[in-house]
N, C-alpha and C positions, 0 to 999 in steps of 0.2 A: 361524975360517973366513975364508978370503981374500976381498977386497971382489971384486964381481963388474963389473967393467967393461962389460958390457951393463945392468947397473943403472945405475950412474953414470952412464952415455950418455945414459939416457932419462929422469933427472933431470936431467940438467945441457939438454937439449934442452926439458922442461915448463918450468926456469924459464926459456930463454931465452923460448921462445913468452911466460909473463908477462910477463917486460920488453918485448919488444916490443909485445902488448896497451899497456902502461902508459905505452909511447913515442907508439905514435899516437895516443894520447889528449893527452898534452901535447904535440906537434905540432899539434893541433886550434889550442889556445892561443897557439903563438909566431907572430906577424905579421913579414915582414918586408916593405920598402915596395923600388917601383922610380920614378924619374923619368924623363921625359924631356923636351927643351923648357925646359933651365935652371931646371926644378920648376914647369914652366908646368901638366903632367900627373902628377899620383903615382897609382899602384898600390898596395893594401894585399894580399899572400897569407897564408894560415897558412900551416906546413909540410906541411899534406896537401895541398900546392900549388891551394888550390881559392882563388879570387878573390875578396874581401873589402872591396871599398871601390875607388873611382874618384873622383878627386877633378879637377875640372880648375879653373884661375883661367880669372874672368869674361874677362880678357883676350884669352884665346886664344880663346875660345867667340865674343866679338864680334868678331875679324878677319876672321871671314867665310869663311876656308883651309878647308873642311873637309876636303880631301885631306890636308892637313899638318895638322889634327885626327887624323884618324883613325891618318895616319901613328904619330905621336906618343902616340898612347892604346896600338898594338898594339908598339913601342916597349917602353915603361912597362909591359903586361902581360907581355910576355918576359921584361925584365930582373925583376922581382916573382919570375915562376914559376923561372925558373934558381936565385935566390937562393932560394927556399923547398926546391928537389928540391937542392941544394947543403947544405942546413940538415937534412934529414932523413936527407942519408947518410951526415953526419958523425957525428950521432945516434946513427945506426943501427951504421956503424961502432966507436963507442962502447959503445954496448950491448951488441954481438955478439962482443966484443974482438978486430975487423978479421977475423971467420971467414968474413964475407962479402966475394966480389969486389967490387971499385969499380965503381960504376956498374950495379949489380943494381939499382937501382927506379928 
């Protein structure tokens, strides 16, 4: 009996769905950091780009700037979230073996 190609389809489509379950789950895990302000502010994300830590030196916090605080905090959270949604579409494209467009999440 020949293999049935809507078979295969809808196998090879449940275990993508697992790898992906499996992916955003260690996505949870991976952190990656942004600065800005010569590391006066860091940013901590995981890959499900959600925000993980703000860290600022006492320095910058006593200058008094807080325009060029906050500048600098929203800064550090951009570069954070770019490098996390960067880090899961590599992932992802990885996972999917590039069957997904670039730039779908």
């Amino acid at each position: 009996m020949p293999p049935d190609p809507l078979s295969d389809l809808f196998r090879h489509a449940q275990k993508m769905q697992r790898d992906m379950a499996r992916l955003q789950e260690e996505l949870k895990e991976r952190v990656v950091e942004g600065t800005a302000g010569g590391g006066a502010v860091s940013v901590q994300a995981n890959g499900q780009q959600e925000l993980l830590r703000l860290t600022l030196k006492k320095e910058i916090v006593e200058g008094g700037d807080l325009d060029m605080l906050q500048d600098l905090i929203v800064a550090a959270a951009n570069q954070a979230l770019k490098k996390a949604k960067d880090l899961a579409q590599k992932e992802i494209q990885k996972a999917t073996g590039g069957m997904l467009p670039p730039g779908i999440l």
